[in-house]
Structures are given as structure tokens and as C-alpha cells.
N, C-alpha and C positions, 0 to 999 in steps of 0.2 A: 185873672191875669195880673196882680197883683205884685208879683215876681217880678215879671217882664216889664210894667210901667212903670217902675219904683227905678230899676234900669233907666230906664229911657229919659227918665226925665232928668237925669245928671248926665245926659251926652250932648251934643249938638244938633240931633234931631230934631231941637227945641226949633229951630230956622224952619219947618215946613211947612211954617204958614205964609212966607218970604212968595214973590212971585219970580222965583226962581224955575228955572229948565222949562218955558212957555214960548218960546219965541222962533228956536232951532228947527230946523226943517230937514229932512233924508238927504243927501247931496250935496252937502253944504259945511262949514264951520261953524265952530260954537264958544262962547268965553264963559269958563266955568264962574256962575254967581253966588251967593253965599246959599246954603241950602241943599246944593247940587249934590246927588248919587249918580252910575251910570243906569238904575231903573227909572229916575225921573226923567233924564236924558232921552232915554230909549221911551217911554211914552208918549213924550212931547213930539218924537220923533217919526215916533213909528205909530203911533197907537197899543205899543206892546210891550211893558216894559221888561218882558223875558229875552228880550234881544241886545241887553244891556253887552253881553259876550262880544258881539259885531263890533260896538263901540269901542270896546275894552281894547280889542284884536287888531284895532285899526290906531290905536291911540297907546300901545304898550310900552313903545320908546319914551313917550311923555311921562305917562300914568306911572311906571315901573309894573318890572314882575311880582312885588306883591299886592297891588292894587290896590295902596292904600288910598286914606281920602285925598280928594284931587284936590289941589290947590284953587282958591277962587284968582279967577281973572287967565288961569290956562286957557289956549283954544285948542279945542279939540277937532279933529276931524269927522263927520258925521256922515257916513257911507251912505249908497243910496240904498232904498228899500229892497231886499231882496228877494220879498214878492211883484215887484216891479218893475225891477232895474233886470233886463234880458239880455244876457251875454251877447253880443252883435260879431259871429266870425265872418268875416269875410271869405267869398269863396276860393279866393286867388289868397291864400294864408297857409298855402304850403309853401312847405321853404325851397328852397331855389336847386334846381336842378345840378348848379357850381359846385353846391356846396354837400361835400359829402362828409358823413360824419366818419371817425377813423376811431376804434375799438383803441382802448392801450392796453400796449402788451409789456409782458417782463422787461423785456430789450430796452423799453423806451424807458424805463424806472433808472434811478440813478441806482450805482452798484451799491451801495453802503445804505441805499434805503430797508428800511423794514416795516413789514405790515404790522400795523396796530389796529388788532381787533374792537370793534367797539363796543361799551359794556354793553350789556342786556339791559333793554329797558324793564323799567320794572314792572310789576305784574299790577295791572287797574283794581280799586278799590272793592270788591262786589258789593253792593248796596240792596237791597231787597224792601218792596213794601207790597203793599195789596191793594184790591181796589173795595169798595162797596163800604169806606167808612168814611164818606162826604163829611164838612169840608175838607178833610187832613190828608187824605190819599186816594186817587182815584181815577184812570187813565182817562176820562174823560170831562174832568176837568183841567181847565185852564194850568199849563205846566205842572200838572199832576197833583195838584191839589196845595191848600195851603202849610201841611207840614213837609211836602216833596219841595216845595220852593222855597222854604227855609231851610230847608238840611242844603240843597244845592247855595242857596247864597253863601253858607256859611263856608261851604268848601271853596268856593270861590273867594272869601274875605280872608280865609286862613292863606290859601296859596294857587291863584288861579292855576300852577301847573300840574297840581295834582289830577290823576286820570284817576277815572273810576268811569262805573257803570251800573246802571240802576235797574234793576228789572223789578217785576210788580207778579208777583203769587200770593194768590186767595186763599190757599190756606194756611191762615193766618198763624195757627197752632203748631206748624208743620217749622214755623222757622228758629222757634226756641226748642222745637224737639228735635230738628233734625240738622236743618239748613246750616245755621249757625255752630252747633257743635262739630257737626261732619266739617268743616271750613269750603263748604261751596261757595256760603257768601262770607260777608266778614260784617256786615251793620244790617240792623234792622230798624225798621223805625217805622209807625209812633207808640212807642209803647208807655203805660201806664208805671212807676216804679211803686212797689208795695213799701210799707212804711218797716223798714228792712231793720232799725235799730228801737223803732219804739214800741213794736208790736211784738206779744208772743202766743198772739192767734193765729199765726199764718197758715194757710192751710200747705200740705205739701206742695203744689205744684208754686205758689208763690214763695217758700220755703227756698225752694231748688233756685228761682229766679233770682231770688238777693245770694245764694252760693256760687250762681256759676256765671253771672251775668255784669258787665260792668254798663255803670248807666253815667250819659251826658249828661248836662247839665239841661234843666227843664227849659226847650224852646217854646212852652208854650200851655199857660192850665185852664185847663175844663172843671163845669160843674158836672160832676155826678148826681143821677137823678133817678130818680124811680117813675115808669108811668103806666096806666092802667086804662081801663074803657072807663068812658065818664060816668057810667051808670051803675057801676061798682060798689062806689065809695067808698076808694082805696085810695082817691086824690085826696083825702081829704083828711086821711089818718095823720096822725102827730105825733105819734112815737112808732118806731120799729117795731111793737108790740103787735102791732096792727097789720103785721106781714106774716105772723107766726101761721103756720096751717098752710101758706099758701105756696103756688107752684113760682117760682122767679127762673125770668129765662135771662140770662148771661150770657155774649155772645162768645165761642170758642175764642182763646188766647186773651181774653180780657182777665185782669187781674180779680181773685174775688174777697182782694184784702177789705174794698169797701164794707160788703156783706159779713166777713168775719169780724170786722170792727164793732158792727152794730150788734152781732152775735144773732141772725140770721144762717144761719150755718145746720145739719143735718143734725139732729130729727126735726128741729124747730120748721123747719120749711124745706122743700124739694126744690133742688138746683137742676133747671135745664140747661142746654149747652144749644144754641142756634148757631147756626155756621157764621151769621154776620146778625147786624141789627135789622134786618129786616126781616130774616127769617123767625126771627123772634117775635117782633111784631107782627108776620102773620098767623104765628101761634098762639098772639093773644087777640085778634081777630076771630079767631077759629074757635077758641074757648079752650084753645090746649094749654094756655099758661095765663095765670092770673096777674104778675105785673112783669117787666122791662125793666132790667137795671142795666143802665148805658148812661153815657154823658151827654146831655141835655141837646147839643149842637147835631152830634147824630142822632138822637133822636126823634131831632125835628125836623132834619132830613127827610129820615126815613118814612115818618108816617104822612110827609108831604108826598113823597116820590108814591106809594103804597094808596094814596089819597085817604089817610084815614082820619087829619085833621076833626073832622065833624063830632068824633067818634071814639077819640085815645086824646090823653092830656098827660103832661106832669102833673108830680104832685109837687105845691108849691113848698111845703113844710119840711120836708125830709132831700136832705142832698148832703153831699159832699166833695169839697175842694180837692182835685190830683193833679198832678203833671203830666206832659207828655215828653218822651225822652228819646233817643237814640241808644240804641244798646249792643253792645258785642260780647262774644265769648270772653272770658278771663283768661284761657289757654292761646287764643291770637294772640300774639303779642303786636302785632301791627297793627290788626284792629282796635286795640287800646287806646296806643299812639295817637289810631285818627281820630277817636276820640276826642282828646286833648287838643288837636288840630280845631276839630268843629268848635270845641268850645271857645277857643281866642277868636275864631271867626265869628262866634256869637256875639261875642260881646261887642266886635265891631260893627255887626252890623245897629244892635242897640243907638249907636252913635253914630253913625250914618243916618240913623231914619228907614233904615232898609227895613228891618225886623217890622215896622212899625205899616208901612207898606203896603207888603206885602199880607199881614194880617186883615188891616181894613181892608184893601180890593177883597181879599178872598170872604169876607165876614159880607160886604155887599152884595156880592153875586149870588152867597147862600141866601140872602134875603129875598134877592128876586126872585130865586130858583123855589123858593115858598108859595 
């Protein structure tokens, strides 16, 4: 993460050790204090800080529409909970028998008026990720996991009125071969970027990906890691030497510049394809595949979820630093765009504290979820 905290620590997110956004309560006001985002807001408030939106929605005449940082000492409005707060209609809440509503008609228009059609709003963002790659994406975690709730802050810090829509397809393969070039969606994310200018071992499919793909800027970097059954002793090896001969499962759409960098690549070793990280590690449960190349956080997901902790390890010697990115067609040209949208919104959030956040919560819960 080296990237991202080098960021952080030349912004104002330096204030989040401040006892700021502690006080506020659902139903009430609030005076923004040094420190303050509307995710801390919205924790303190709600216990959630994905409902920062409410805040924002209720506070936009204040705030502005681009939602930059609030000013300290603003108060803000703080809506009531709306897991709690129960619409109350009254039964007698029709409206009065007097009063009749009257359609308008032509006649009633003044003669020299003219209809002005309104433009077409424009067509929502299509967003696309998957699930089964814990912490980063994944419908059953908390706002869709930790790089779903970065990509949406960012959209939100770039221009809260940009529309878009996110949907979640598992295969994962399916959206740099299809999804994305057909323009059903227009961003995918989390993807890995292959080292596009310094390497000339790419294999095709990573080839194809630095040609047709344009990549965000890194929201966010993982270790790459290798792991095996502890009984192997392939945790143990110290040079890539010590993989030759063997079967590595690779999950589909995962980049496999790591492997061709170390020169792991065909005849040297046989490359499986698991549909996700877990399918992989039951293949190396099974005896079907001798190590796991995935980055270190899903890994440890996965043989947590799998329970194979006892039984599968990294190896501590052999890794590799990557990114994780947002990525669109080069032929979108809006998706480009949004691109460059997400990235100004990254950086704000850097400097909010948001980026910073939303990473520790979601890095805690994978701890417990351990």
C-alpha cells in the first residue's frame, strides 16, 4: 500500500485521530469539527458509514453539488434513521373532497407559448464486478466489499450527480472478453494492471490487456503470493526455481504477468485456470494442483472460508507487489472520461480520510471474518 499512504499522508486526513463526528445523533444537527467526512458523520450517526448519501441529500444546499470538504464549524442536518424512523400517514390524508385537481389543456397555455422538450437524461454509468474475491468485491459483504466502496466514494467525490449502476458477474473472464468490448458495461473493477511498458514477457491475453484496455489509477495494492499445503515444502522454497515442474492454479481473469516475470511460464510449469480463488484452493486440497498464485488477502480469505487454515500457508519468501485498478475499453470514449472522473475523486478522497476508512474497516472485518 505504499502508493496510497505516501498519498495520504500529504492530505488532511492527518486530523483522524481528532475526536471529531462522536457526539451527533439520527434526528438532530451537527457542527462540522476539524477532521470531519460525511462517512464519519454517518457512523457516529447511524452506525453505518455507507449512509453518508442521506447526509449529503439532506445537507446539499450547504455542502454544494460537488461535495467537497465541508467546512469546520458548518451545521449540518442529520436525518433520522431510516431503519427507524416509520413514515406516520395519517388515515384522514386524503385530500379534500373541494378540491379537484383540473388537467391543463392547450386553451389554458398562453398563445405564443412553446413546448420545450426536455433533453434526454443521460444514459447511467454500467459498472460491473464479481463476487468470491473477499476483501475487494463481493455482494455479501458490507457495501460490496472494500474496492466496491472505493470505486463508489470516488464517484461520489468526483461528482455526486453522476448516475450509474453496478451490477456483480462472476465471470470474471467474461468482462474483458465480452462485457466490456461488446459496451454492455462500460468499467470493470478490481483489476490487476500487467507491467505494460517495462515487460516483454507478456503473455497474449495480458498483451491484448495493455492494447485495448485503459487502466485508473491504483486505488489500491496487494501482495502477490504463492501458497501450497504445509507438507510440501514449497513454503519454503526461495527462488522461483523451485516451482519449475509444478502444476500453479491461477484464478481465470487474473493477470499472469506475475508468473511470466519470474519465467514460470509453459513448458517450465503447467498453468491451471480456477474459476475463482477458491476453486483453486480446492484443487490444491484435492492434490489436483501443487501451489495458488493469488494475492495474499484473498488468499487468506479463501482458505479461511474453505477452513483449510491447518493445512495451506504462503510462502513467506517469494511475492510480488501489484495494483488494483479500474479499467474500461479504449473504444468507450466515456468510459475513459469516467475514468479521469474517478481518479480526481481519488485523490480527494486521500485527503478526506475517506480512502483511508474505508480500507481499515474493510481490512478489520476480514480479520474477524478469519
Amino acid at each position: 500500500m505504499t502508493f496510497a499512504r505516501t498519498l495520504l499522508c500529504g492530505g488532511t486526513a492527518l486530523l483522524l485521530s481528532g475526536a471529531a463526528a462522536q457526539a451527533q445523533e439520527a434526528c438532530s444537527t451537527y457542527k462540522v469539527a476539524a477532521g470531519d467526512n460525511l462517512r464519519f458523520i454517518a457512523r457516529a450517526a447511524y452506525g453505518n458509514p455507507d449512509l453518508y448519501r442521506l447526509i449529503y441529500d439532506a445537507n446539499v444546499a450547504i455542502i454544494g453539488a460537488k461535495a467537497d470538504l465541508i467546512e469546520v464549524g458548518t451545521t449540518l442536518s442529520i436525518p433520522c434513521d431510516p431503519k427507524t424512523a416509520a413514515a406516520v400517514v395519517p388515515e384522514t390524508s386524503a385530500a379534500p373532497e373541494s378540491v379537484t385537481p383540473v388537467a391543463a389543456t392547450p386553451e389554458a397555455a398562453p398563445a405564443d407559448a412553446k413546448t420545450i422538450a426536455a433533453a434526454p437524461a443521460p444514459k447511467p454509468i454500467a459498472i460491473v464486478t464479481g463476487n468470491g474475491y473477499a476483501p475487494f468485491a463481493d455482494e455479501t459483504l458490507p457495501g460490496g466489499g472494500m474496492m466496491t466502496q472505493l470505486v463508489e466514494m470516488a464517484i461520489f467525490r468526483a461528482d455526486p450527480g453522476i448516475a450509474y449502476n453496478l451490477s456483480f458477474v462472476n465471470d470474471w473472464q467474461a468482462h474483458i472478453d465480452a462485457l466490456l468490448p461488446s459496451g454492455a458495461y462500460d468499467l470493470s473493477f478490481p483489476w490487476i494492471r500487467p507491467d505494460c511498458e517495462g515487460s516483454n514477457m507478456l503473455s497474449p491475453g495480458d498483451q491484448a490487456r495493455c492494447n485495448d484496455f485503459v487502466f485508473s489509477q491504483p486505488f489500491y495494492e496487494i501482495v502477490d503470493g504463492f501458497f501450497a499445503t504445509r507438507d510440501s515444502g514449497l513454503m519454503s522454497v526461495t527462488s522461483y526455481a523451485g516451482f519449475e515442474g509444478k502444476r500453479i492454479c491461477r484464478p481465470e481473469g487474473y493477470t499472469t504477468g506475475v508468473l511470466d516475470a519470474a519465467g514460470l511460464t509453459a513448458p517450465r510449469i503447467t498453468l491451471l485456470r480456477g474459476s475463482d480463488a477458491k476453486d483453486c484452493f480446492r484443487a490444491l486440497a484435492a492434490g489436483e494442483a501443487d501451489v495458488v498464485s493469488v494475492d495474499a488477502e484473498v488468499g487468506d480469505a479463501a482458505i479461511a472460508k474453505l477452513g483449510l487454515i491447518s493445512t495451506v500457508g504462503q510462502n513467506p519468501q517469494l511475492s510480488t507487489i501489484v495494483s488494483l485498478h479500474v479499467i474500461a475499453y479504449k473504444s468507450n470514449a466515456r468510459a475513459v472520461a469516467m475514468l479521469a472522473e474517478l481518479d480526481k475523486g481519488l485523490m480527494e478522497m486521500y485527503q478526506t480520510g475517506e480512502w483511508y476508512d474505508i480500507v481499515s474497516s474493510a481490512l478489520a472485518l476480514q480479520r474477524q471474518r478469519q
